[in-house]
ROKELUM-51736 format. One record per residue (C-alpha): residue number from 0; residue in one letter; y, z, x. Coordinates in nm, 3 decimals. Each point is the difference from the previous one (the first is absolute). Example, Ala and Ser with C-alpha at 12.3 -4.5 7.8 and 13.67 -1.06 7.14 Angstrom:
BEGIN
  nr rest       v       w       u
   0    a  -0.450   0.780   1.230
   1    s   0.344  -0.066   0.137
// end
This chain:
BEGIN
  nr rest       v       w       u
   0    x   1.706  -0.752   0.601
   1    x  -0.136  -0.190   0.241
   2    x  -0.393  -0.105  -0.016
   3    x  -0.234   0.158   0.211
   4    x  -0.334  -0.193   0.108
   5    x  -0.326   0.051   0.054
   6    x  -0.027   0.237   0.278
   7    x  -0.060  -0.093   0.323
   8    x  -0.369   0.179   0.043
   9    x  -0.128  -0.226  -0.279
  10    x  -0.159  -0.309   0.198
  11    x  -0.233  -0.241  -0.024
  12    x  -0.334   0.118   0.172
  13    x  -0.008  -0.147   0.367
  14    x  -0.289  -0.157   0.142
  15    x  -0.218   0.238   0.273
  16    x   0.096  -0.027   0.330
  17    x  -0.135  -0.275   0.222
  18    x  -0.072  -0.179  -0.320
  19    x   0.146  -0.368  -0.009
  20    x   0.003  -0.197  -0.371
  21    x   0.033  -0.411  -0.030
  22    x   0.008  -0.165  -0.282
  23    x  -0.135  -0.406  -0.054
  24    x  -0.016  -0.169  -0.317
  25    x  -0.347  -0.002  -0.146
  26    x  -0.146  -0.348  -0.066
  27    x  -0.210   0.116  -0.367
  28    x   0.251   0.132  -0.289
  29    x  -0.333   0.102  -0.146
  30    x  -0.006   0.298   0.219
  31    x   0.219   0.246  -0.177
  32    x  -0.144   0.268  -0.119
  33    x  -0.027   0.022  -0.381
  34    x  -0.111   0.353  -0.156
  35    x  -0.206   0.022  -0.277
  36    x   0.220   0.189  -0.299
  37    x  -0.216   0.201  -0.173
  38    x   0.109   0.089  -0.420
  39    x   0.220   0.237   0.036
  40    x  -0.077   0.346  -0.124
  41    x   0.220   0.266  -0.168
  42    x  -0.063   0.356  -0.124
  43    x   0.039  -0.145  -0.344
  44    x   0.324   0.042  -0.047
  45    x   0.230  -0.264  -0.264
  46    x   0.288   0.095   0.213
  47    x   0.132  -0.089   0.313
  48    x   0.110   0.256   0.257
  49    x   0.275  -0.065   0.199
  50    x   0.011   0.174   0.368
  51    x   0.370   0.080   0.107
  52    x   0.017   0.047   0.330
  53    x   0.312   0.113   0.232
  54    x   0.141   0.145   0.346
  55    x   0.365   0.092   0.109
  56    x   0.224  -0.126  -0.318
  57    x  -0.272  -0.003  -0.206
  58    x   0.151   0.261  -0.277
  59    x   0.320  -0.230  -0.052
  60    x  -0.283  -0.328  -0.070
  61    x  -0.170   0.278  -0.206
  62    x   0.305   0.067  -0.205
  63    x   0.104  -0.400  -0.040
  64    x  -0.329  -0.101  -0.137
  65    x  -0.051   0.272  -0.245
  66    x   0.303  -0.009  -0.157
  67    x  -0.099  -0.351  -0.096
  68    x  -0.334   0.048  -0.068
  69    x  -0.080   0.068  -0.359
  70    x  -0.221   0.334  -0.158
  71    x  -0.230  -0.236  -0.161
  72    x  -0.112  -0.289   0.254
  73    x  -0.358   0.080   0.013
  74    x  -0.021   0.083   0.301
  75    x  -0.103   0.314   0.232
  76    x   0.187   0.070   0.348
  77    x  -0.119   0.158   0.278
  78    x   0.285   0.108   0.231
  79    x  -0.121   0.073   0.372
  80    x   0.330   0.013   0.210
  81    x  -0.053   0.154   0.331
  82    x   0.134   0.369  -0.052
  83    x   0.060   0.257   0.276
  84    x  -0.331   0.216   0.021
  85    x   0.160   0.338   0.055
  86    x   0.274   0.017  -0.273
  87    x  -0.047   0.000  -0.409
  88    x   0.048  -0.325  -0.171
  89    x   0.328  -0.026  -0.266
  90    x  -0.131  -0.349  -0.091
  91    x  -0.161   0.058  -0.321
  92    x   0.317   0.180  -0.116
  93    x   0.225  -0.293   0.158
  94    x  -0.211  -0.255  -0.163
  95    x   0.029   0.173  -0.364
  96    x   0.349  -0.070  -0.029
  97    x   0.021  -0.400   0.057
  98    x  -0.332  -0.059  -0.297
  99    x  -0.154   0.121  -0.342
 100    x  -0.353  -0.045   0.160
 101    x  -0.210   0.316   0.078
 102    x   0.023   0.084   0.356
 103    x  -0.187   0.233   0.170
 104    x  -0.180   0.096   0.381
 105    x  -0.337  -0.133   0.038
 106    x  -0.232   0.210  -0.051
 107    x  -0.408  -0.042   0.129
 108    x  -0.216  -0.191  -0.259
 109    x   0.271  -0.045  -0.208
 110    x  -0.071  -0.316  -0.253
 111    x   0.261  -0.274   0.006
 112    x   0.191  -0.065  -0.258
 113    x   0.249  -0.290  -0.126
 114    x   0.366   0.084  -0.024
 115    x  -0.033   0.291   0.228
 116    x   0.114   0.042   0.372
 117    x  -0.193   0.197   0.253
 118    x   0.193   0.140   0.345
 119    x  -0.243   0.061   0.292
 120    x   0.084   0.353   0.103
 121    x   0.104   0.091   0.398
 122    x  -0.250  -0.046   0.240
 123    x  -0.299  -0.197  -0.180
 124    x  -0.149  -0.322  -0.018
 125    x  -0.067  -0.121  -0.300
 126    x  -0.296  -0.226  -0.124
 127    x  -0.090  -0.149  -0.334
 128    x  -0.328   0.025  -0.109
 129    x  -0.165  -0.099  -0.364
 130    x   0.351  -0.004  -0.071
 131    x   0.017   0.359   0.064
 132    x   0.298   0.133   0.285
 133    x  -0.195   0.171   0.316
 134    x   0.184   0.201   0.224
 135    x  -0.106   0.050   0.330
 136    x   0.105   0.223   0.308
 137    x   0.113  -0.240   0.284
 138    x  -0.178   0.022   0.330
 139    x   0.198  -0.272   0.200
 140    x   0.335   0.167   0.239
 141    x   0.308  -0.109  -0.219
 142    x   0.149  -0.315   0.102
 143    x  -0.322  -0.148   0.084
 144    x  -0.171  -0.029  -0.314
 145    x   0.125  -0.222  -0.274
 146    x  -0.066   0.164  -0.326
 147    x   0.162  -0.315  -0.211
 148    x  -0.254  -0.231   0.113
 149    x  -0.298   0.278  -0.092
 150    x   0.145   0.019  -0.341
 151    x   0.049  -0.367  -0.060
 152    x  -0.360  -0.089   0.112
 153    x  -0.153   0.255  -0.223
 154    x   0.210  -0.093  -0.276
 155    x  -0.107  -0.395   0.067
 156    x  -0.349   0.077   0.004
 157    x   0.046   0.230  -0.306
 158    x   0.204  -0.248  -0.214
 159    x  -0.102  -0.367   0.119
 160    x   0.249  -0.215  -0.168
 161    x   0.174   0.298  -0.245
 162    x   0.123   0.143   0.338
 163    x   0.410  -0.053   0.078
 164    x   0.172   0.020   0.344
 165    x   0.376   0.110   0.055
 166    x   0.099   0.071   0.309
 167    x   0.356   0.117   0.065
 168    x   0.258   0.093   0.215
 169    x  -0.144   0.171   0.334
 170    x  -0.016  -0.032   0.356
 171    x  -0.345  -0.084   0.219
 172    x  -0.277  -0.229  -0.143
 173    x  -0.225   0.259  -0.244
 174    x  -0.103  -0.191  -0.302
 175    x  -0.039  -0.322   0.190
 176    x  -0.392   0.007   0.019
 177    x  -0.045   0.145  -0.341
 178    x   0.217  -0.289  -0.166
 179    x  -0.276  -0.226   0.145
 180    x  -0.262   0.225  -0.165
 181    x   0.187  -0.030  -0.337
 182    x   0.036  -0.391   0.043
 183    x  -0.374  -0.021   0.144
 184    x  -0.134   0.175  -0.368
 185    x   0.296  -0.255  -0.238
 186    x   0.221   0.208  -0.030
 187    x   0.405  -0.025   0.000
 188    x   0.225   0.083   0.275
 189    x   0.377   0.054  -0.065
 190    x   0.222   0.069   0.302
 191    x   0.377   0.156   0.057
 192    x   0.267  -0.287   0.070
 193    x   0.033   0.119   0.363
 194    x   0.400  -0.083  -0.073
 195    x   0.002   0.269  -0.213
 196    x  -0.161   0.260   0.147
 197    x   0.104   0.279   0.197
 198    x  -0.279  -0.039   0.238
 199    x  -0.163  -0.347   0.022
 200    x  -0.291   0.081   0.273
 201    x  -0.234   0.030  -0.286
 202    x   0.102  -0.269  -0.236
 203    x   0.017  -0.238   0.329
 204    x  -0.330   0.055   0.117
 205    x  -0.168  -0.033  -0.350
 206    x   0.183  -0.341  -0.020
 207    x  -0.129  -0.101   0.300
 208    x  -0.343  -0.005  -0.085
 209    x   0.105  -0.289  -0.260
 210    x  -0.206   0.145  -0.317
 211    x   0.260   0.148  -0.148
 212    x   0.040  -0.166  -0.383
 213    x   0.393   0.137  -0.075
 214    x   0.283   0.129   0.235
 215    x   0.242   0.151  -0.239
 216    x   0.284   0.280  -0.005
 217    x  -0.165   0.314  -0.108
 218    x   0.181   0.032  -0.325
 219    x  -0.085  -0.383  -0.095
 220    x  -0.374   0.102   0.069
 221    x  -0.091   0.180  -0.339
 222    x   0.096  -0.348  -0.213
 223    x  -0.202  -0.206   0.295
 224    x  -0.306   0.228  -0.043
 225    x  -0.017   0.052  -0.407
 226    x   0.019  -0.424   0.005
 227    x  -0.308  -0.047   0.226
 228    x  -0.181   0.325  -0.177
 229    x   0.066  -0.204  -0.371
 230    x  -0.122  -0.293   0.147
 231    x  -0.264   0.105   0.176
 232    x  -0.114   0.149  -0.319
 233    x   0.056  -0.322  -0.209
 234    x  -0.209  -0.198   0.263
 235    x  -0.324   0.260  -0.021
 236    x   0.050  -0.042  -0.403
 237    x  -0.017  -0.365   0.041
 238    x  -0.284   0.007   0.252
 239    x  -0.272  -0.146  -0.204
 240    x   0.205  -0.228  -0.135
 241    x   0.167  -0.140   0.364
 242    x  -0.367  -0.009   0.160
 243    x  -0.095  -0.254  -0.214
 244    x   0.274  -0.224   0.066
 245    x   0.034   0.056   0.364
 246    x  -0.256  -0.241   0.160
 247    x   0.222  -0.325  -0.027
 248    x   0.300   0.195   0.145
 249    x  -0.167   0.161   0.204
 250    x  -0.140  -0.301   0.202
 251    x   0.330  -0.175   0.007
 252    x   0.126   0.351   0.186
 253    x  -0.312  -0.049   0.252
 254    x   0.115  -0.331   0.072
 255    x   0.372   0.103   0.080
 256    x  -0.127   0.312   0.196
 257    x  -0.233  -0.254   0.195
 258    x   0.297  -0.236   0.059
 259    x   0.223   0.280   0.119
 260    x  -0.226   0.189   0.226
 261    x  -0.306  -0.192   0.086
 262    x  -0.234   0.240  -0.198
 263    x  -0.238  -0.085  -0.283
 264    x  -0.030   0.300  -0.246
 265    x  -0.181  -0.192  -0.273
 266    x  -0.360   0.153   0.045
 267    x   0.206   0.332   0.084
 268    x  -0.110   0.291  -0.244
 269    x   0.199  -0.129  -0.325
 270    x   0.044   0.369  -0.119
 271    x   0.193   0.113   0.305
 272    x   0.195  -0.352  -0.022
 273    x   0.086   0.096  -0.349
 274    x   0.116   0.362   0.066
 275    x   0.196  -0.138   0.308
 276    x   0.167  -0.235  -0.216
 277    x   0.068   0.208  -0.323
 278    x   0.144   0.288   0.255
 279    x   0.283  -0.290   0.149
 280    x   0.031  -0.112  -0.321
 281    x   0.084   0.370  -0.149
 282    x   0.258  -0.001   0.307
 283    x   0.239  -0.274  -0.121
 284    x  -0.089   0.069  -0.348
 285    x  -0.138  -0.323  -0.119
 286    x  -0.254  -0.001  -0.300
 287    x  -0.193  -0.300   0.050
 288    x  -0.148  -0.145   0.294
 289    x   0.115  -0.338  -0.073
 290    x   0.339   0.149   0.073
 291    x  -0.113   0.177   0.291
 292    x  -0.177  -0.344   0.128
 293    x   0.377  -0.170  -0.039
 294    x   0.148   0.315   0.194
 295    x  -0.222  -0.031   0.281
 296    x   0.123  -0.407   0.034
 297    x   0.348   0.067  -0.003
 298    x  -0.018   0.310   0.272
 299    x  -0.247  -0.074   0.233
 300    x   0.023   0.351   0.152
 301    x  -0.184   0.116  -0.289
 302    x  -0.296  -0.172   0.135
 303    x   0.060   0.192   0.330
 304    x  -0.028   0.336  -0.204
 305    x  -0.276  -0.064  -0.255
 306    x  -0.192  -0.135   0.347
 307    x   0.053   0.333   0.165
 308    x  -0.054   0.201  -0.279
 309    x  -0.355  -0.173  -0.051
 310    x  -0.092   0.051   0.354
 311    x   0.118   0.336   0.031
 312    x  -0.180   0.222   0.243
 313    x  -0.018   0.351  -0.066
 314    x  -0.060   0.179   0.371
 315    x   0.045   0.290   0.213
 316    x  -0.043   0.109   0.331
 317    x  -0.382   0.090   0.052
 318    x  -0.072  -0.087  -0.391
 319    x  -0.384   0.037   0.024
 320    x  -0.057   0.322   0.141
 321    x  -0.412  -0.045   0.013
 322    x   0.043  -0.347   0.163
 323    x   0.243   0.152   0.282
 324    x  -0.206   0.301   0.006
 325    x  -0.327  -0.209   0.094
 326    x   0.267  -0.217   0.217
 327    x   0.012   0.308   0.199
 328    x  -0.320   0.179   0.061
 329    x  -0.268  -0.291  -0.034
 330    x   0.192  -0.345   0.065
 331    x   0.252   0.116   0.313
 332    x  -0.254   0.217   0.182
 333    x  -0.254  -0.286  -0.027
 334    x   0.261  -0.285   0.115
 335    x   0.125   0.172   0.277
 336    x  -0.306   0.136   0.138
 337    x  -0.020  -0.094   0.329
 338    x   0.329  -0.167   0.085
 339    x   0.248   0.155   0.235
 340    x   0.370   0.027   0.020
 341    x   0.183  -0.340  -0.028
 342    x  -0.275  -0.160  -0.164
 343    x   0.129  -0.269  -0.266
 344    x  -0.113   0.018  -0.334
 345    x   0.155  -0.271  -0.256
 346    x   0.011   0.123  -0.367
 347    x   0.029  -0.251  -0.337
 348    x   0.175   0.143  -0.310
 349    x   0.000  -0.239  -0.307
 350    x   0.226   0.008  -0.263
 351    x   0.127   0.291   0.036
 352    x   0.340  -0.076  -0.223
 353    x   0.255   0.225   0.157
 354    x  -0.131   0.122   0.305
 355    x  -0.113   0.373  -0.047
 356    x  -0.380  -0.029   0.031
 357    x   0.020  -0.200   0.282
 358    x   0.273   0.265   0.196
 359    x  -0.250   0.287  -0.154
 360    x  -0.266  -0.171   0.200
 361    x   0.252  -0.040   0.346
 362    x   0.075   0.392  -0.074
 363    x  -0.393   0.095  -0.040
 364    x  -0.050  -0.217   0.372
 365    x   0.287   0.121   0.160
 366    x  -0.223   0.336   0.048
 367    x  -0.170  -0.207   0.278
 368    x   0.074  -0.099   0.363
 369    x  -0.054  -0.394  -0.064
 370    x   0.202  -0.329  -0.038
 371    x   0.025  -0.062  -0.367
 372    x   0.082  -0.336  -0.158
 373    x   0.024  -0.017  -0.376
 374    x   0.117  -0.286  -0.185
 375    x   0.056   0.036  -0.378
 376    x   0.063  -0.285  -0.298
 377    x   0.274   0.111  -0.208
 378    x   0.232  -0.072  -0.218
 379    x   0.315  -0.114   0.055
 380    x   0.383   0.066  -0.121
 381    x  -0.046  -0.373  -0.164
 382    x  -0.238   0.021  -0.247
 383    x  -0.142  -0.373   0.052
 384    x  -0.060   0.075   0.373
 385    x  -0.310   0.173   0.157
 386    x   0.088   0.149   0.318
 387    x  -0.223   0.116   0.282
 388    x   0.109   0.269   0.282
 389    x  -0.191   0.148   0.281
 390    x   0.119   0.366   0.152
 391    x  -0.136   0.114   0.398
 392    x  -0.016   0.328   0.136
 393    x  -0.175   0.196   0.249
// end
């Protein structure tokens, strides 16, 4: 059969109209933004939960992987395909005959448990809260809202570092944002071999966003997943232990990171250095950071993803809702007061890592008849490079 991509309605979003973007190579590397991680915070669960998540071809991934997933991994799966809203699901009976795990339809407040998988029923978003399922009635016209990345940023938020992200065959981009959410909090993100599924405009466009930690066939993910779960527990076991043996390796890792990118990360927040670390290490399952140290000299793109990983920004379009609220009824009215149309106005955005605050701020000034400039600091594709861009419109 031959593949079908990602359809043709799924595209980047395009700059406004009249709006012109340059790009020049800022002189300071010390101007990429670098967010804070704060410890992450779970509903107390020992478990992880793992967040399966699917469009067209999604029941054949379904079926690969849990053949070859085991009754007793440990872990709980949240399956939140997107399902036609005016016909009856079959996918809890489907999914019954390919494992010996429990399956059943979310239900509302429903407590998460491991070994167990949970279908989101026709036409509902789902959220995780307290490690609880919520279901919700959707407000948004279908085919504009994008119920995968609602689910995954709950469940991020929810589950900090417990929290697992599949995302499988399926056309569009849905799942995309919430990956970053998941990656943003420590947790894992596996992805579909786009080779191997039936519809790769999902799988793609997670890929892209270059935070995905395995891209596997769906029936090789189960063995993938129980490795980094085992380890992952192993390292938390060891914690105490590794913490106090960590400040010699650790500075030697500082010093290659340095020499690499340009940045200094030894006055950085050691916890969040440690997390970062233990988190890559869990990925290529290696016990001791000595190891891990040697790893990073022999493949230098390791340093590119621990680097990104620390830096992380977690963003969305108009994030702060008080801040853009005051933007609006004290700050604009005040600016503008008096000016006329095609009056200039020149707008500075600082670090603002991958653009959305500072396009949340064009969109909020847009509402007025005035030349805009704003110029924005952010980062760029290479992660040793601060780049600076300024966007026009009237």
């Amino acid at each position: 059969m031959k593949k079908k991509k990602a359809d043709s309605k799924s595209k980047p979003i395009s700059s406004p109209k009249k709006t012109s973007i340059k790009t020049i190579q800022a002189k300071k590397p010390h101007d990429t933004k670098i967010e804070t991680v704060s410890t992450p915070k779970t509903s107390g669960n020992s478990f992880p939960i793992a967040g399966m998540c699917a469009s067209a071809g999604g029941l054949e991934a379904f079926e690969q992987f849990f053949r070859h997933m085991p009754k007793d991994s440990g872990i709980g799966f949240i399956l939140a395909p997107h399902l036609d809203p005016t016909h009856k699901s079959i996918m809890v009976d489907l999914i019954k005959r390919w494992t010996d795990m429990e399956v059943v339809e979310a239900r509302d407040g429903v407590k998460v448990q491991p070994n167990c998988i949970y279908v989101i029923p026709p036409n509902n978003d789902l959220a995780v809260l307290n490690g609880s399922l919520q279901l919700l009635e959707p407000v948004g016209p279908r085919g504009q809202r994008h119920p995968i990345d609602y689910f995954l940023r709950t469940l991020a938020k929810d589950q900090g570092e417990k929290a697992i992200c599949v995302i499988l065959s399926g056309t569009g981009t849905d799942g995309t944002l919430g990956l970053k959410a998941i990656k943003g909090e420590g947790g894992m993100v596996m992805v579909q071999d786009p080779i191997t599924a039936k519809y790769d405009g999902m799988p793609r466009s997670a890929i892209e966003t270059n935070m995905v930690d395995y891209i596997v066939p769906a029936n090789k993910m189960p063995e993938q997943m129980i490795k980094y779960v085992q380890h992952s527990n192993g390292q938390a076991v060891k914690k105490e232990e590794a913490l106090i043996k960590v400040p010699d390796s650790l500075q030697k890792i500082f010093i290659l990171l340095r020499s690499h990118t340009g940045h200094d990360f030894s006055l950085y927040k050691k916890n969040t250095i440690i997390r970062r670390v233990e988190r890559r290490m869990s990925v290529h399952q290696i016990g001791k950071i000595a190891d891990y140290l040697r790893y990073m000299q022999e493949h230098r793109r390791e340093l590119d993803l621990l680097f990104k990983e620390i830096i992380i920004g977690v963003t969305n379009f108009f994030r702060d809702k008080e801040a853009f609220a005051a933007l609006k009824t004290k700050i604009c009215p005040h600016l503008f007061s008096g000016k006329s149309s095609g009056d200039y106005v020149r707008i500075w955005v600082v670090v603002c890592s991958t653009g959305e605050e500072a396009y949340s701020i064009a969109m909020v000034f847009r509402e007025y008849d005035l030349q805009v400039a704003i110029y924005m600091r952010r980062q760029s594709k290479r992660v040793n490079e601060g780049l600076r861009s300024s966007a026009t419109f009237a």
